[in-house]
C-alpha positions in Angstrom: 7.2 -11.8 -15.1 5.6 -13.0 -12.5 1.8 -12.5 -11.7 0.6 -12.6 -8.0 -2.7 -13.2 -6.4 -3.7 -10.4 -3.9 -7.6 -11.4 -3.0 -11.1 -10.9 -4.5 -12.2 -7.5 -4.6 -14.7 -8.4 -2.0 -12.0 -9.2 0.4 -10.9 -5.8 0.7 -13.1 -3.9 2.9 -13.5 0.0 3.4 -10.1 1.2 5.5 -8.8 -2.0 5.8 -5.7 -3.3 3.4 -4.2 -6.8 2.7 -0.4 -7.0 2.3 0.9 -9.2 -0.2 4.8 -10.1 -1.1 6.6 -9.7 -4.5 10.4 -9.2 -5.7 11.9 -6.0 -7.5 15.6 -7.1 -8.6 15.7 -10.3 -6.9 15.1 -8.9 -3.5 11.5 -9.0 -1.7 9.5 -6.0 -1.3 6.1 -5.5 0.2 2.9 -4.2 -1.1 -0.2 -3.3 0.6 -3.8 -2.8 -1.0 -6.7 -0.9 0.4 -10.3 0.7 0.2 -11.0 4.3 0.9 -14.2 5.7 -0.4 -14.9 3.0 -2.7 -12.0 3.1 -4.5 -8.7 0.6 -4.5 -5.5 1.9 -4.2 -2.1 0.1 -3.5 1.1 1.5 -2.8 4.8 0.1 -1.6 5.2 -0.8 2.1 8.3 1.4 2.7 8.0 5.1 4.4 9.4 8.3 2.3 11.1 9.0 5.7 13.2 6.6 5.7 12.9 2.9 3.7 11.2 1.0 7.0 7.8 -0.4 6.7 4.6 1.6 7.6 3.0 -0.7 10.0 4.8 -3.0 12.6 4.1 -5.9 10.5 0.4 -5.9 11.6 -1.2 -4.3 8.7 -2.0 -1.7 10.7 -2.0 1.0 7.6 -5.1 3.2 8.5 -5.6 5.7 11.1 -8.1 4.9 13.8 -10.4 6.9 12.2 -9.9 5.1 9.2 -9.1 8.6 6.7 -5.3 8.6 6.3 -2.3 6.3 6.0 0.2 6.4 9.0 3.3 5.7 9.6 3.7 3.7 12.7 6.9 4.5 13.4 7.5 8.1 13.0 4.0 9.2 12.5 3.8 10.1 9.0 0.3 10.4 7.7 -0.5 10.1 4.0 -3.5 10.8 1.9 -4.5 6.8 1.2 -6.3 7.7 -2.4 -3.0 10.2 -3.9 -0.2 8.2 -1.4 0.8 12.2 -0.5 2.1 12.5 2.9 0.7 15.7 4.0 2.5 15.8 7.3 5.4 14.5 9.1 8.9 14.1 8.3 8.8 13.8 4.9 5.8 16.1 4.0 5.7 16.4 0.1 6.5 13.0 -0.9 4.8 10.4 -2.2 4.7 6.5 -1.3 5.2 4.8 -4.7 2.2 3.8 -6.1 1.7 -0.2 -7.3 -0.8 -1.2 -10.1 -2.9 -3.7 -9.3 -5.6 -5.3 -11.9 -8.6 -6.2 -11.2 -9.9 -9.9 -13.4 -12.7 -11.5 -12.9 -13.0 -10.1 -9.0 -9.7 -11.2 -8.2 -6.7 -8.8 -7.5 -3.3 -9.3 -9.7 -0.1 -7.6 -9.3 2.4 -8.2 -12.1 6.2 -8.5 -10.5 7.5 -7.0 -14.1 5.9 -4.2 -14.1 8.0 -1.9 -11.5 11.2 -0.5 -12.9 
């Protein structure tokens, strides 16, 4: 297992996210972390629509109002504290959820702990 750094809890501001980088089977993923109404979340960079990433590599996550994740690419929108996309193509689905611990103000995600 591996255990990666994300940033201090104080680095992750309200409707913004930082990406981070790990590996499920060998091959590299991307995760995302976020703020929305005082609470963290972190999901799996990859649409429900089809496996692409989210933003354009920007970290461009949040809506310009700053209330729902979006899927730059086909417009997806998800609710950023349940990852339920409540309109666009894949309406119903989920993005897959990552756990992310919080340690002495600094964010930790643990590579062996996706399946």
């Amino acid at each position: 297992m591996s255990r990666i750094r994300i940033a201090t809890v104080d680095e992750v501001k309200e409707g913004q996210t930082i990406k981070f980088s790990f590996h499920r089977e060998e091959k590299p993923q991307e995760g995302f972390v976020g703020m929305y109404q005082g609470k963290l979340f972190a999901y799996e960079n990859t649409c429900r629509h089809i496996p692409i990433t989210l933003d354009y590599g920007d970290n461009r996550f949040f809506d310009t109002e700053g209330k729902t994740i979006m899927c730059q690419t086909h417009g997806a929108v998800y609710e950023p504290d349940t990852g339920l996309c409540t309109r666009g193509p894949c309406a119903g689905a989920s993005l897959y959820p990552l756990e992310v611990q919080e340690e002495d103000g600094v964010l930790w995600f643990e590579e062996g702990s996706l399946s």
